[in-house]
PDB file with SEQRES, HELIX, SHEET and CRYST1 records, atoms N, CA, C and O in Angstrom:
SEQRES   1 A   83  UNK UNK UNK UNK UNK UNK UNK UNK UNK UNK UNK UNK UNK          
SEQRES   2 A   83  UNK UNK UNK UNK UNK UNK UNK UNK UNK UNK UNK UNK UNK          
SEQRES   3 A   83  UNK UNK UNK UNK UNK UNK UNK UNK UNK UNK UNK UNK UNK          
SEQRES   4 A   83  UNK UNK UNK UNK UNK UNK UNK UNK UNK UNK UNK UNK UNK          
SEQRES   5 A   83  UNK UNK UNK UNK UNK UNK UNK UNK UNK UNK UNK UNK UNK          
SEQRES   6 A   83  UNK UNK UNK UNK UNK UNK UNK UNK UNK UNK UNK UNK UNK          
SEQRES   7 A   83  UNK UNK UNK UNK UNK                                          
HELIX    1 AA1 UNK A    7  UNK A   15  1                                   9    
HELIX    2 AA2 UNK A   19  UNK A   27  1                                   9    
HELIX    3 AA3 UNK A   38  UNK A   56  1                                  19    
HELIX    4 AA4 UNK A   59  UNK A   81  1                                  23    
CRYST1    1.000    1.000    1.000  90.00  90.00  90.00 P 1           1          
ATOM      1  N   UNK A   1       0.821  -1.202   0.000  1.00  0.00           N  
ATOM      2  CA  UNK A   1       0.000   0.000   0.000  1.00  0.00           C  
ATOM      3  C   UNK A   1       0.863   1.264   0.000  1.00  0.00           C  
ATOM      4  O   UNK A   1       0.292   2.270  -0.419  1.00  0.00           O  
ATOM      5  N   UNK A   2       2.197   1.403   0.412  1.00  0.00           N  
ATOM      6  CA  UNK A   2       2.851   2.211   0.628  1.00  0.00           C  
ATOM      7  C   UNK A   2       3.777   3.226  -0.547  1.00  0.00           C  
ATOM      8  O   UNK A   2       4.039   4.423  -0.666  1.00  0.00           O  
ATOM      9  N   UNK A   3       4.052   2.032  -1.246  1.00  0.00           N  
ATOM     10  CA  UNK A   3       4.686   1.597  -2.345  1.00  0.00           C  
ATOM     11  C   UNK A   3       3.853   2.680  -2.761  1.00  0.00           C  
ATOM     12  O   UNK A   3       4.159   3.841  -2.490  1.00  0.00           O  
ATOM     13  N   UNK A   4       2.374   2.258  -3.678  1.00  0.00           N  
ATOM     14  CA  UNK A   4       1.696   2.591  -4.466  1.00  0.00           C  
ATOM     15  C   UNK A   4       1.278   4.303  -4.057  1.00  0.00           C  
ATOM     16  O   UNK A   4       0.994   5.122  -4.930  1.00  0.00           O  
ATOM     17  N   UNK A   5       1.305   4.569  -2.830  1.00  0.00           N  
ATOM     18  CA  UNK A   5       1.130   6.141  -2.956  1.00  0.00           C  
ATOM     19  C   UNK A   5       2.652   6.711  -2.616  1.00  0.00           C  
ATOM     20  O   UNK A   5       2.833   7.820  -2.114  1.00  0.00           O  
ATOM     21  N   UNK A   6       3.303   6.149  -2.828  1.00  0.00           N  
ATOM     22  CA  UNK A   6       5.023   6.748  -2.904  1.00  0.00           C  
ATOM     23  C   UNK A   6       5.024   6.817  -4.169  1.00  0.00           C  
ATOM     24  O   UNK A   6       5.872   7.570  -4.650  1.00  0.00           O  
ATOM     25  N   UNK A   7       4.132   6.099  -5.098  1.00  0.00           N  
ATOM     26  CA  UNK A   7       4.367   5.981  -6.427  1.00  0.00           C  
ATOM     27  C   UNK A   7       3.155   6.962  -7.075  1.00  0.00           C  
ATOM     28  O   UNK A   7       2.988   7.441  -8.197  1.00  0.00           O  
ATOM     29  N   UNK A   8       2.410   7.022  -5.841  1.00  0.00           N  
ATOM     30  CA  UNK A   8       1.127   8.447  -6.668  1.00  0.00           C  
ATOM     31  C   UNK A   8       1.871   9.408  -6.294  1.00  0.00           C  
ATOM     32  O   UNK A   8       2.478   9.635  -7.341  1.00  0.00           O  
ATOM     33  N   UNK A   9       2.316  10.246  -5.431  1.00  0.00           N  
ATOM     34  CA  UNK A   9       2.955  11.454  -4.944  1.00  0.00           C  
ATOM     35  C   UNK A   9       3.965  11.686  -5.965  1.00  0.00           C  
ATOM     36  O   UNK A   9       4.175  12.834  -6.356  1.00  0.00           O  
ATOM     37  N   UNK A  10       4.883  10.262  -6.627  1.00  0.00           N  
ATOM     38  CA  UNK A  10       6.129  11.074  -7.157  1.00  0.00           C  
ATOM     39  C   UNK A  10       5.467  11.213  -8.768  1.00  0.00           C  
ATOM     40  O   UNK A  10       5.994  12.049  -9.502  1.00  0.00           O  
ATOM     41  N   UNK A  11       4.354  10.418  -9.287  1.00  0.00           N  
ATOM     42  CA  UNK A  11       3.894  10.815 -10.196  1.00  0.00           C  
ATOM     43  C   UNK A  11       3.640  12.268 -10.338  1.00  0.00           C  
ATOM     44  O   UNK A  11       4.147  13.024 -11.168  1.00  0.00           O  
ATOM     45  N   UNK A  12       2.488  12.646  -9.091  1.00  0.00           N  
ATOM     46  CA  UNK A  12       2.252  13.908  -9.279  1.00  0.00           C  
ATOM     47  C   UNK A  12       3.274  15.093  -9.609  1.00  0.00           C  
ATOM     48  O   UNK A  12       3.260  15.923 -10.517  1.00  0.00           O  
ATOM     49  N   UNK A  13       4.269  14.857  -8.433  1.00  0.00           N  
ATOM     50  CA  UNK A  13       5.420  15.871  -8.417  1.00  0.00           C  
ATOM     51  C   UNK A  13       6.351  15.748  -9.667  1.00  0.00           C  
ATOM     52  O   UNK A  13       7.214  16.613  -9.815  1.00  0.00           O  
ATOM     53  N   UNK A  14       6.268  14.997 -10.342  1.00  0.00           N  
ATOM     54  CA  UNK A  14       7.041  14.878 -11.896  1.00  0.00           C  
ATOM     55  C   UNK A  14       6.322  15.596 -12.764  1.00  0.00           C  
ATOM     56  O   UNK A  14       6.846  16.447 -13.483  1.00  0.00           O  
ATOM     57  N   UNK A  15       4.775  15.262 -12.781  1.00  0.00           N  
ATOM     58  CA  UNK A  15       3.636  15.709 -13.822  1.00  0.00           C  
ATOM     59  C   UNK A  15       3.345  16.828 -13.393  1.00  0.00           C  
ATOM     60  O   UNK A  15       2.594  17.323 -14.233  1.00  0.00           O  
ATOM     61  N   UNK A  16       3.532  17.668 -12.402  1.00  0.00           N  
ATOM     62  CA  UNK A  16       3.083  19.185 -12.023  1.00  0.00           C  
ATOM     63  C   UNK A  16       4.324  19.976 -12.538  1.00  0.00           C  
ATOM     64  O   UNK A  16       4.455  21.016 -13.183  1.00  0.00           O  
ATOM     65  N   UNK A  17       5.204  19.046 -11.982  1.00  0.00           N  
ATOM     66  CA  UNK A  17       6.439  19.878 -12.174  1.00  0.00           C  
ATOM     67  C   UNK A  17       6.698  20.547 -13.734  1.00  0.00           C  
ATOM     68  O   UNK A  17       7.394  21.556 -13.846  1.00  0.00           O  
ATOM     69  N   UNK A  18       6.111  19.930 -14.849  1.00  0.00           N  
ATOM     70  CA  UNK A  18       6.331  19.992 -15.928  1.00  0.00           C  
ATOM     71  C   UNK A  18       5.456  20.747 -16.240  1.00  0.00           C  
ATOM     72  O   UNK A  18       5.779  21.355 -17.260  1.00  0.00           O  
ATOM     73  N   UNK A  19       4.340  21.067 -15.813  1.00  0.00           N  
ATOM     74  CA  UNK A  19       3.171  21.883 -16.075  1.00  0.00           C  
ATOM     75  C   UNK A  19       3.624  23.202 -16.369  1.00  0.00           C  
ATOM     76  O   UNK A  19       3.638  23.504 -17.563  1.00  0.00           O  
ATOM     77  N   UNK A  20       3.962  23.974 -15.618  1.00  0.00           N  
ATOM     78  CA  UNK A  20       4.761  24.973 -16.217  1.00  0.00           C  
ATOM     79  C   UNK A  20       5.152  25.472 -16.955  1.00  0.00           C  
ATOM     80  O   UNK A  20       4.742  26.599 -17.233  1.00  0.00           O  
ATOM     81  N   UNK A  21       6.368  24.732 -17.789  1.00  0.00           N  
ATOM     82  CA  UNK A  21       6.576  25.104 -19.152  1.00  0.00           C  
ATOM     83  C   UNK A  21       5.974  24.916 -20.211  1.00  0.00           C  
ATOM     84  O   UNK A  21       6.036  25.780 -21.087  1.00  0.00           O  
ATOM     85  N   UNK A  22       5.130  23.571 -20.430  1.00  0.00           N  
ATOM     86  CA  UNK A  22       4.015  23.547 -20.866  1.00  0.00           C  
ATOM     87  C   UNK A  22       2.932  24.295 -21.144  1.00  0.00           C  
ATOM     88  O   UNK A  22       2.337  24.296 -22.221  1.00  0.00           O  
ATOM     89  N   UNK A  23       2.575  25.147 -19.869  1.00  0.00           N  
ATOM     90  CA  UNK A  23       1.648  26.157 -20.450  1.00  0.00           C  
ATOM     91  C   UNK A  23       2.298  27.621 -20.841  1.00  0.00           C  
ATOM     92  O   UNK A  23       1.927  28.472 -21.649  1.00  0.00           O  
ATOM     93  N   UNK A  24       3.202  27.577 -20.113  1.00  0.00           N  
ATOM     94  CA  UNK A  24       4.191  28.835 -20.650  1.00  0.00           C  
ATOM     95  C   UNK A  24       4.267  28.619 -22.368  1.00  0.00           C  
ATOM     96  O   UNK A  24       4.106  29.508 -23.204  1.00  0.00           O  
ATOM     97  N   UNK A  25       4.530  27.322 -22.599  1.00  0.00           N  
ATOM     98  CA  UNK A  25       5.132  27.288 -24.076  1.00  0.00           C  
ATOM     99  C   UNK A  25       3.726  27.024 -24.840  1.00  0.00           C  
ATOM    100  O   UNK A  25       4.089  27.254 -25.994  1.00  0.00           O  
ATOM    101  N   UNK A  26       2.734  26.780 -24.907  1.00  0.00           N  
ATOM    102  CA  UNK A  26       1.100  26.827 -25.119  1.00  0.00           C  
ATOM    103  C   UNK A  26       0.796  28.183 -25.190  1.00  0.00           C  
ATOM    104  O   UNK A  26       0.254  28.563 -26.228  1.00  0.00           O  
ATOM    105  N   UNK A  27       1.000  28.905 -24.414  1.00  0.00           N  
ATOM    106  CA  UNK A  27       0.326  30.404 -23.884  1.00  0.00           C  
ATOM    107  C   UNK A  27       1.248  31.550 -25.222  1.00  0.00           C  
ATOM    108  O   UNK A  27       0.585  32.168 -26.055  1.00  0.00           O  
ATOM    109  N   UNK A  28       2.752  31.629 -25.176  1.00  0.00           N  
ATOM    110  CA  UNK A  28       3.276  32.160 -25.985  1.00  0.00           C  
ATOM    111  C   UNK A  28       3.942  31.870 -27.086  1.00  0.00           C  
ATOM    112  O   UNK A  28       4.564  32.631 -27.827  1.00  0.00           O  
ATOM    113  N   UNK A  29       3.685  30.064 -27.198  1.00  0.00           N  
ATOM    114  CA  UNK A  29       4.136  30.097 -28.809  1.00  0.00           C  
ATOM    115  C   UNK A  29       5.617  29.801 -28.715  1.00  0.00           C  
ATOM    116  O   UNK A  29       5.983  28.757 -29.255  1.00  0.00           O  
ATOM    117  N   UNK A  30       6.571  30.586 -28.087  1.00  0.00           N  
ATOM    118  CA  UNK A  30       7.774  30.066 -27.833  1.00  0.00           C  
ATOM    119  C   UNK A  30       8.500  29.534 -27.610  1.00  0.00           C  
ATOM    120  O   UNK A  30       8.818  29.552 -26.421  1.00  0.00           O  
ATOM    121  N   UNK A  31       9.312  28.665 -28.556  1.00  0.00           N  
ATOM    122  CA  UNK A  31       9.597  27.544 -28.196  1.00  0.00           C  
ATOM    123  C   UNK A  31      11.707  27.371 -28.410  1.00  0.00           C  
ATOM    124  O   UNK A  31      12.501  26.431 -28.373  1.00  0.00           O  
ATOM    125  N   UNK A  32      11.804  28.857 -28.620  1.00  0.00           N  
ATOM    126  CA  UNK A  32      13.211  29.090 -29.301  1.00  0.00           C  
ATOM    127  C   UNK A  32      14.032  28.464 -27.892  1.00  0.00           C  
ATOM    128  O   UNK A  32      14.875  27.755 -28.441  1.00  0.00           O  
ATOM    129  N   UNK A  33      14.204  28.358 -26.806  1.00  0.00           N  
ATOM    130  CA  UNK A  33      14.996  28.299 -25.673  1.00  0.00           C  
ATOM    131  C   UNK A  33      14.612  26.528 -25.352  1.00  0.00           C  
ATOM    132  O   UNK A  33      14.794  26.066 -24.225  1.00  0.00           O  
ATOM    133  N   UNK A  34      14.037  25.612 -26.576  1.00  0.00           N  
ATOM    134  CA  UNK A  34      13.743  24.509 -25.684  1.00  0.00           C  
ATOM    135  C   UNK A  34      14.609  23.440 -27.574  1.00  0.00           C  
ATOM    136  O   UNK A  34      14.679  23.629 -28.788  1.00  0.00           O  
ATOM    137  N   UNK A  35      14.976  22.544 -26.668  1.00  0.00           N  
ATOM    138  CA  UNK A  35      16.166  21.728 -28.310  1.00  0.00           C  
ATOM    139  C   UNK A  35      15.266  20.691 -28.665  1.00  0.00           C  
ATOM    140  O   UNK A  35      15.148  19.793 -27.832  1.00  0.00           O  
ATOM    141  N   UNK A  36      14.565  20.602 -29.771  1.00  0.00           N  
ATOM    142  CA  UNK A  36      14.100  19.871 -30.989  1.00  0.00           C  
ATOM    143  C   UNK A  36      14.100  18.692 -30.272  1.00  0.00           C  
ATOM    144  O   UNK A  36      13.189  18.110 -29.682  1.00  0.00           O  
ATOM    145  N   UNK A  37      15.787  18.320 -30.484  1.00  0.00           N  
ATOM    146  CA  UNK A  37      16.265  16.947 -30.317  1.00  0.00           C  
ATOM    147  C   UNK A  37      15.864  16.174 -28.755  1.00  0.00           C  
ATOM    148  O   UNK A  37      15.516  15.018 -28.510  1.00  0.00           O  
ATOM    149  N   UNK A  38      16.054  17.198 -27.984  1.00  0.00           N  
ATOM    150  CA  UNK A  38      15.724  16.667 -26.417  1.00  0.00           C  
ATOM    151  C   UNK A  38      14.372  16.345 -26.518  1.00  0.00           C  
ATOM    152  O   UNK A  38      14.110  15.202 -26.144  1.00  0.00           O  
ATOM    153  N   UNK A  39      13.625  16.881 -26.835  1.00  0.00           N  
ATOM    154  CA  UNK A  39      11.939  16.948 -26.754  1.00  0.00           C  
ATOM    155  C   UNK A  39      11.538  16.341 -27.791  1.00  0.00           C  
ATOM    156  O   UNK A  39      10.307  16.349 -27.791  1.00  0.00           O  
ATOM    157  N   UNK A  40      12.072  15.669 -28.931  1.00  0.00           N  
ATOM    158  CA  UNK A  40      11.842  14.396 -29.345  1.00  0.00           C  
ATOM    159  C   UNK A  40      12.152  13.272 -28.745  1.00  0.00           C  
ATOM    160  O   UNK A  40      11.289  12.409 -28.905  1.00  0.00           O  
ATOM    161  N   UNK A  41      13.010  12.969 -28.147  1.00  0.00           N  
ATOM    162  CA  UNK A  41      13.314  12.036 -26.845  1.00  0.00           C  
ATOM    163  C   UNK A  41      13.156  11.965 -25.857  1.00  0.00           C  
ATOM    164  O   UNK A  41      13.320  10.962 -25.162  1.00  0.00           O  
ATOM    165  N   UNK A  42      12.769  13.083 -25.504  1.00  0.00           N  
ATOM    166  CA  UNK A  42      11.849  12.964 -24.398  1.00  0.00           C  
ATOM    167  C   UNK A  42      10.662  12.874 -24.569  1.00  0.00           C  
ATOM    168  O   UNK A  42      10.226  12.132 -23.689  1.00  0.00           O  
ATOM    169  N   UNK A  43       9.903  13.203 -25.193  1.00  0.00           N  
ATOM    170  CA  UNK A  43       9.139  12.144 -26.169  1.00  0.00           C  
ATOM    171  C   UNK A  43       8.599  10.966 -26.197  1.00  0.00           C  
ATOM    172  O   UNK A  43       7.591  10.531 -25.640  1.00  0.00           O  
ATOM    173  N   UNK A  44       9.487  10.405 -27.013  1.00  0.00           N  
ATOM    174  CA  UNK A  44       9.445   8.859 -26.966  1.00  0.00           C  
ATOM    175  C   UNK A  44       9.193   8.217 -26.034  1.00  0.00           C  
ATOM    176  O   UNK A  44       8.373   7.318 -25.847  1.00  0.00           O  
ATOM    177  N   UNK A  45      10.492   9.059 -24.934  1.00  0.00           N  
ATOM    178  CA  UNK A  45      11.000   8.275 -23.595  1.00  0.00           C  
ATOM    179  C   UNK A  45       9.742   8.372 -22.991  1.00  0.00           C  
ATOM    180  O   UNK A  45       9.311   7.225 -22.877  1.00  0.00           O  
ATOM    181  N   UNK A  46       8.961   9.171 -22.558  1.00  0.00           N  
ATOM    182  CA  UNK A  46       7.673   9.209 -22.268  1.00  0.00           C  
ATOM    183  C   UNK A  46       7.022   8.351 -22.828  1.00  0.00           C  
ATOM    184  O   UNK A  46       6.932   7.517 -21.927  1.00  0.00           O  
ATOM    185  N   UNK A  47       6.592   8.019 -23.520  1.00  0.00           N  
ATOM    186  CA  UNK A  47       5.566   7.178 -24.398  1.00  0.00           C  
ATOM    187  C   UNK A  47       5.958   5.615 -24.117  1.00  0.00           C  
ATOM    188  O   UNK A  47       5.128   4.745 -23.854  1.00  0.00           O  
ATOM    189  N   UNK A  48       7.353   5.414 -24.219  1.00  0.00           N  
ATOM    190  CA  UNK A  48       7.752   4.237 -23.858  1.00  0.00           C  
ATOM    191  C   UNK A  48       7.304   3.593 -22.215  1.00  0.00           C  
ATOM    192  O   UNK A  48       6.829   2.513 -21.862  1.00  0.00           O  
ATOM    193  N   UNK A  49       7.758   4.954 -21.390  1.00  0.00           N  
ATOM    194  CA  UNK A  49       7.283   4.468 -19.391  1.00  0.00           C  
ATOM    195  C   UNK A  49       5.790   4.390 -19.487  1.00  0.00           C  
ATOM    196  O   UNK A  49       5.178   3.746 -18.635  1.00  0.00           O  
ATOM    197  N   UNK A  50       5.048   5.102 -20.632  1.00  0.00           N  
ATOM    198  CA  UNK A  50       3.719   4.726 -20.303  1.00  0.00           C  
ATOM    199  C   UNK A  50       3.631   3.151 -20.904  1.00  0.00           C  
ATOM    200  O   UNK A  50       3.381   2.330 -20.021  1.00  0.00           O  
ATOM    201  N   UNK A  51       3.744   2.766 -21.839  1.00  0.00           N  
ATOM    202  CA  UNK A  51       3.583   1.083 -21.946  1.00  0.00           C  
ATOM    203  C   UNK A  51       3.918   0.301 -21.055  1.00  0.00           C  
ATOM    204  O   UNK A  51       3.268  -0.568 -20.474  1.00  0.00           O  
ATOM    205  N   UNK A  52       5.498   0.796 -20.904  1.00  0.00           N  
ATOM    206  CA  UNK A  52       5.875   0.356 -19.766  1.00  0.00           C  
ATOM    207  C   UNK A  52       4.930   0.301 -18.770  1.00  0.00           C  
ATOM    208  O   UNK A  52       4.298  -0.754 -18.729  1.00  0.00           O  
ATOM    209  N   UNK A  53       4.647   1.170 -17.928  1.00  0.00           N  
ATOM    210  CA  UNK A  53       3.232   1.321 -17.181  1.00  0.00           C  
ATOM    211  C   UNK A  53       2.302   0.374 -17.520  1.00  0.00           C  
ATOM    212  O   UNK A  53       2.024  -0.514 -16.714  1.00  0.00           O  
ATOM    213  N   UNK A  54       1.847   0.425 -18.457  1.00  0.00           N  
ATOM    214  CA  UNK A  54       0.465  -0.211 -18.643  1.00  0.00           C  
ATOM    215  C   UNK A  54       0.947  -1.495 -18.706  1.00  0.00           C  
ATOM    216  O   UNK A  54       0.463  -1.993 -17.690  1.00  0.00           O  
ATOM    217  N   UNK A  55       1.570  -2.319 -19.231  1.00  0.00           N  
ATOM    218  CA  UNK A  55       2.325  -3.290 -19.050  1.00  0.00           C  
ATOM    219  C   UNK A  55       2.800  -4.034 -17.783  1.00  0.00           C  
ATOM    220  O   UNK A  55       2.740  -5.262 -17.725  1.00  0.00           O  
ATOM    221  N   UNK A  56       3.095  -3.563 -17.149  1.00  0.00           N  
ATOM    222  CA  UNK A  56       3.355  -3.924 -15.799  1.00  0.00           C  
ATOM    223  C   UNK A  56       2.368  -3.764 -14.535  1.00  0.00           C  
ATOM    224  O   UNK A  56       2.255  -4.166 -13.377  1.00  0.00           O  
ATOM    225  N   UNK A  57       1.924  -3.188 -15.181  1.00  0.00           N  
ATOM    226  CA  UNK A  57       0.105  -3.169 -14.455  1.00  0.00           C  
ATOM    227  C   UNK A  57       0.410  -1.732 -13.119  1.00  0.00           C  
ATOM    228  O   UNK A  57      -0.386  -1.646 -12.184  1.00  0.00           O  
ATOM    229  N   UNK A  58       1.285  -1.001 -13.197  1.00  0.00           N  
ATOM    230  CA  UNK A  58       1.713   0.070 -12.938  1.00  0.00           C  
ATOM    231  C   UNK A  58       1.143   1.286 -13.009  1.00  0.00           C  
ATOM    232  O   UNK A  58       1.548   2.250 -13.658  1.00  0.00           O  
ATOM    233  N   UNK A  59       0.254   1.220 -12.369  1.00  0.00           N  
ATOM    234  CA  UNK A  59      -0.618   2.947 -12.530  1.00  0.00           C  
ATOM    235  C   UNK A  59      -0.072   4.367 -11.894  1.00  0.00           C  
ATOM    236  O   UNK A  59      -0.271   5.459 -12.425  1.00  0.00           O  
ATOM    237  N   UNK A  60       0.285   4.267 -11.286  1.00  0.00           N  
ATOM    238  CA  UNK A  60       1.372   5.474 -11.164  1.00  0.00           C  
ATOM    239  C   UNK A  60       2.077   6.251 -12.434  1.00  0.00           C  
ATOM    240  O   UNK A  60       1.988   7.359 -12.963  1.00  0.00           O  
ATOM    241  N   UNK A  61       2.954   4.832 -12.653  1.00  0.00           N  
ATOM    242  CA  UNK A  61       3.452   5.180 -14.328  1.00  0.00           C  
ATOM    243  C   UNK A  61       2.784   5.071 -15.076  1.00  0.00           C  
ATOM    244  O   UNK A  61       3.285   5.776 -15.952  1.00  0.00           O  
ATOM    245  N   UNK A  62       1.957   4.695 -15.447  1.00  0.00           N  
ATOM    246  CA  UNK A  62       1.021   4.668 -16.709  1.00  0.00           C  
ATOM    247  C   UNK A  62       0.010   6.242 -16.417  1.00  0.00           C  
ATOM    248  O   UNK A  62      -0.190   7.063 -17.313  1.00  0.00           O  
ATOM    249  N   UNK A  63      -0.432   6.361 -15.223  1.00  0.00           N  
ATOM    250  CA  UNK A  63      -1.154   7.759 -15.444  1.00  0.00           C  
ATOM    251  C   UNK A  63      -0.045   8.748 -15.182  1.00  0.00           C  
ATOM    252  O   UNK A  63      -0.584   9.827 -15.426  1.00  0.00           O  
ATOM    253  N   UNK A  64       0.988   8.948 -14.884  1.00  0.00           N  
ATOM    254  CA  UNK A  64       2.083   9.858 -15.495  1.00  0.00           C  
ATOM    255  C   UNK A  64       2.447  10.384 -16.276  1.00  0.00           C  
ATOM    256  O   UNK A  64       2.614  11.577 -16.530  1.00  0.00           O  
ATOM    257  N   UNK A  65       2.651   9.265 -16.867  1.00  0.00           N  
ATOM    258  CA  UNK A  65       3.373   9.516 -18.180  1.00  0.00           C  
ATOM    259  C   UNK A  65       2.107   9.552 -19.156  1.00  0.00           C  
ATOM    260  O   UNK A  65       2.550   9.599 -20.303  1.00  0.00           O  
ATOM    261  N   UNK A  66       0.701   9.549 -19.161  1.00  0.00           N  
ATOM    262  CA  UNK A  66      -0.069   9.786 -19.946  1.00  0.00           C  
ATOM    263  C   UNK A  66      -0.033  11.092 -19.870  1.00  0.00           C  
ATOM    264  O   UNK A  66       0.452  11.708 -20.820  1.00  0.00           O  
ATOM    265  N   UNK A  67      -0.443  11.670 -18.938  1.00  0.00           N  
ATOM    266  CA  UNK A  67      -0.599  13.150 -19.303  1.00  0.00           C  
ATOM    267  C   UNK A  67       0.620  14.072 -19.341  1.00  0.00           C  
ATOM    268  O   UNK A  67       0.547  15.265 -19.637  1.00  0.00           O  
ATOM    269  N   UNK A  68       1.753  13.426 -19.017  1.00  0.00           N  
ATOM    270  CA  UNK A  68       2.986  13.984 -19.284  1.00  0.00           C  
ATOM    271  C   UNK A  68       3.132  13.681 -21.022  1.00  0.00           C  
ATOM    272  O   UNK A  68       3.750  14.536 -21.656  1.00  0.00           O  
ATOM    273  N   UNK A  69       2.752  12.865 -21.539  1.00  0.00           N  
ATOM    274  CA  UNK A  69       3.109  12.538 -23.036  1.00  0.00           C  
ATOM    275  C   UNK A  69       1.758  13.598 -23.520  1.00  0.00           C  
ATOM    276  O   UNK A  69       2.172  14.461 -24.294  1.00  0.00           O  
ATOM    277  N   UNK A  70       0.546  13.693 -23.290  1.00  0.00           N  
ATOM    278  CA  UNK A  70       0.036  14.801 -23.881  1.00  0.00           C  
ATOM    279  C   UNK A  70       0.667  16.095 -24.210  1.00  0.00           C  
ATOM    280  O   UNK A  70       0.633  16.588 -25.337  1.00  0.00           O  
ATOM    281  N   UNK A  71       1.281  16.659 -23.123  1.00  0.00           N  
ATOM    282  CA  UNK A  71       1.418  17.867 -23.289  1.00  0.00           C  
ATOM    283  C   UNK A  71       3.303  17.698 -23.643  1.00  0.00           C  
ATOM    284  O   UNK A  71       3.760  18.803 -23.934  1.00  0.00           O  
ATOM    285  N   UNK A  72       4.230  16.727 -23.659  1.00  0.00           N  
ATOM    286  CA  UNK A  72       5.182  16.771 -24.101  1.00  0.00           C  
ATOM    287  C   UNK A  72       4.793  16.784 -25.730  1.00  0.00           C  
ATOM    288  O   UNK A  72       5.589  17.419 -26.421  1.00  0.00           O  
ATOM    289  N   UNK A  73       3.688  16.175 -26.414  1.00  0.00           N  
ATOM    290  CA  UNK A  73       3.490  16.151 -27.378  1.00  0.00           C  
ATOM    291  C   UNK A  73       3.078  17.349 -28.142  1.00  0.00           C  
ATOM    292  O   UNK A  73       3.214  17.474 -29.359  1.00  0.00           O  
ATOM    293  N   UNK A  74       2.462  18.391 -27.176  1.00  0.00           N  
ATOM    294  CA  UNK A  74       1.837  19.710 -27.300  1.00  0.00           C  
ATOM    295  C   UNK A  74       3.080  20.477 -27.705  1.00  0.00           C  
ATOM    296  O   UNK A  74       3.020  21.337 -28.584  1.00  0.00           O  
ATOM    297  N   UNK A  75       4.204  20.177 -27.075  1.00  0.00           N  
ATOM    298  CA  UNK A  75       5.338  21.290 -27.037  1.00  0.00           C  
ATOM    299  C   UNK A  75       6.279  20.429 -27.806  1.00  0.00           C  
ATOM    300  O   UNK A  75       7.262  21.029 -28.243  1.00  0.00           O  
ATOM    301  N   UNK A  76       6.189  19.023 -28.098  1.00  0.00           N  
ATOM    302  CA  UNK A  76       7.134  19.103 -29.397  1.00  0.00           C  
ATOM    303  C   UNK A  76       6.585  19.394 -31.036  1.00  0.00           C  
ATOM    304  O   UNK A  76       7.174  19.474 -32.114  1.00  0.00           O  
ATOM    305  N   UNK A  77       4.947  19.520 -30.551  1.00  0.00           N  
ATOM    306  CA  UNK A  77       4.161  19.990 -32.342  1.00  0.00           C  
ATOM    307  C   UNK A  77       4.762  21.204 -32.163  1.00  0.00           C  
ATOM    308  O   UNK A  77       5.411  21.471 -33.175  1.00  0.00           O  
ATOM    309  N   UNK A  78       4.870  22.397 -31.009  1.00  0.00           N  
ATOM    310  CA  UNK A  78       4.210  23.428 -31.184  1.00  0.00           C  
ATOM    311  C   UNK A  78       5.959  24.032 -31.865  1.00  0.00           C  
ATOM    312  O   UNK A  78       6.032  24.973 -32.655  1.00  0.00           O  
ATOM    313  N   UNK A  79       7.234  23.244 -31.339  1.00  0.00           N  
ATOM    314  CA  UNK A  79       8.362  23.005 -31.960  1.00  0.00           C  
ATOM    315  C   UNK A  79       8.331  23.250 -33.170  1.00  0.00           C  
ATOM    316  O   UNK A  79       8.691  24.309 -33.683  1.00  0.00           O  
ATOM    317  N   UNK A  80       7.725  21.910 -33.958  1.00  0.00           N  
ATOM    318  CA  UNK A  80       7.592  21.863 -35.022  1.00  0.00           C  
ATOM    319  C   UNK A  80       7.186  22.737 -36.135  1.00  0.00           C  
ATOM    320  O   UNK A  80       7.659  22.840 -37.267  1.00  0.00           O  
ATOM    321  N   UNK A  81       5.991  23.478 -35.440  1.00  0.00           N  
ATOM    322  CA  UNK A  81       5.202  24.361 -36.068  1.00  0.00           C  
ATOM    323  C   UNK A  81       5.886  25.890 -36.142  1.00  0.00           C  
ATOM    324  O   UNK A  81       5.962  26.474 -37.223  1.00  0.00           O  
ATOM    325  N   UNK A  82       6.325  26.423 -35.029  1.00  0.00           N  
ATOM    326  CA  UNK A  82       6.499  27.574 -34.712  1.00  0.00           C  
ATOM    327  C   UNK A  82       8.438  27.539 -34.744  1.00  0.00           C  
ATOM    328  O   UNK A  82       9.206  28.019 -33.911  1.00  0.00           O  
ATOM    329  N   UNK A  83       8.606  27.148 -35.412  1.00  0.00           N  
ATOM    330  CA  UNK A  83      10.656  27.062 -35.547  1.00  0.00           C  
ATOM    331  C   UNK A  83      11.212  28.479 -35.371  1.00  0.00           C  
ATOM    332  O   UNK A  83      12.427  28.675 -35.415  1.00  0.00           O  
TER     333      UNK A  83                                                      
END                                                                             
């Protein structure tokens, strides 16, 4: 039982933590101060801990990294779009 909300808390504090720039980079479009390359791999790497997650029957990681891969995905289109 312990485990599993050591494992909700650090979800949260990973997935809030990121919130931030996320809406910073949503809100103004700006994306010049953040590298292509990192945020395609980070990315992935996200997308991968969520299978991972779901896979291992891991909900902590699997709802983490879901909504962390939304909005990593938000800010590597918005990359894409806005160069």
């Amino acid at each position: 039982m312990y485990t599993s909300i050591i494992g909700y808390v650090a979800a949260f504090g990973t997935t809030v933590s990121f919130l931030p720039q996320a809406i910073k980079t949503i809100r103004t479009k700006d994306t010049s101060g953040i590298s292509l390359y990192m945020y395609a791999l980070f990315t992935f790497g996200t997308l991968c801990w969520l299978i991972y997650g779901v896979m291992s029957g891991s909900m902590p990681v699997a709802a983490a990294n879901a909504v962390t891969l939304v909005f990593a995905s938000i800010i590597l289109a918005y990359k894409l779009r806005y160069k």
